[in-house]
N, C-alpha and C positions, 0 to 999 in steps of 0.2 A: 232670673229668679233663683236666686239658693234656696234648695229643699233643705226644710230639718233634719235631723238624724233621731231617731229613739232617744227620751230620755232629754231631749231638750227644752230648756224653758224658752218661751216667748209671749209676747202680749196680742189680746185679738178682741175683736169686737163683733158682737153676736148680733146677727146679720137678719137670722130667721129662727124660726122654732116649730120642731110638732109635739108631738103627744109623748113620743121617745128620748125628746133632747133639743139640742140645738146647734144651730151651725153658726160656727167662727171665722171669719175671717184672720187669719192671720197677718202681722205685719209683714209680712215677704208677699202677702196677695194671695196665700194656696188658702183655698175650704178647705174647713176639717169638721168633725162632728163630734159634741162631748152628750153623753148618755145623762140624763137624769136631772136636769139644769133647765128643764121646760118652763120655770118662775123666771126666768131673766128675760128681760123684752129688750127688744133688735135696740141697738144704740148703747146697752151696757161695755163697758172696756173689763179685760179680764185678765189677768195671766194665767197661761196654761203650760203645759206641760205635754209631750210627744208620748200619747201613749204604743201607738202602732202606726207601721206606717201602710201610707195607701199603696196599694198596686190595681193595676187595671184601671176597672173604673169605680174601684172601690174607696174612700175620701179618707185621711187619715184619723184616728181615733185620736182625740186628746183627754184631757182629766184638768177641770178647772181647778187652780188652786187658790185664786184669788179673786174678790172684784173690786176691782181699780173705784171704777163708777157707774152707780148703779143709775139705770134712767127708769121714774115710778110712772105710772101709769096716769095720765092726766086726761080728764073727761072735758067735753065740753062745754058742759057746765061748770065745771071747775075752774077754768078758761073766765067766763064771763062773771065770775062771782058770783053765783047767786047760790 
């Protein structure tokens, strides 16, 4: 797996989410977590950008610049038409 460098773009798809942000998936396969992004629901594609990188067991910061594709939220009602 090649690790990003600072300052690199890549594309990643938002895996999970809390109250702080959300986690990415990256296409190389690393987690990373972008701050303030808690509206996008797991399955959206995104580009990002390397804000900092990780050390320890700390995941690396990115900064969404884009979304590719957004996935909306569908109820199950929504689902059976009614």
């Amino acid at each position: 797996m090649e690790k990003y460098q600072r300052f690199d773009s890549c594309y990643g798809k938002i895996i999970d989410r809390c109250n702080t942000g959300v986690f990415v998936e990256l296409d190389n396969g690393e987690i990373a977590f972008a701050r303030s992004f808690h509206n996008l629901k797991a399955g959206s594609k995104v580009l990002c950008s390397v804000e900092r990188m990780g050390s320890g067991y700390r995941k690396p910061v990115v900064t969404i610049d884009s979304v590719i594709k957004y996935v909306p939220y569908f109820s199950k009602i929504d689902e059976k038409g009614a």
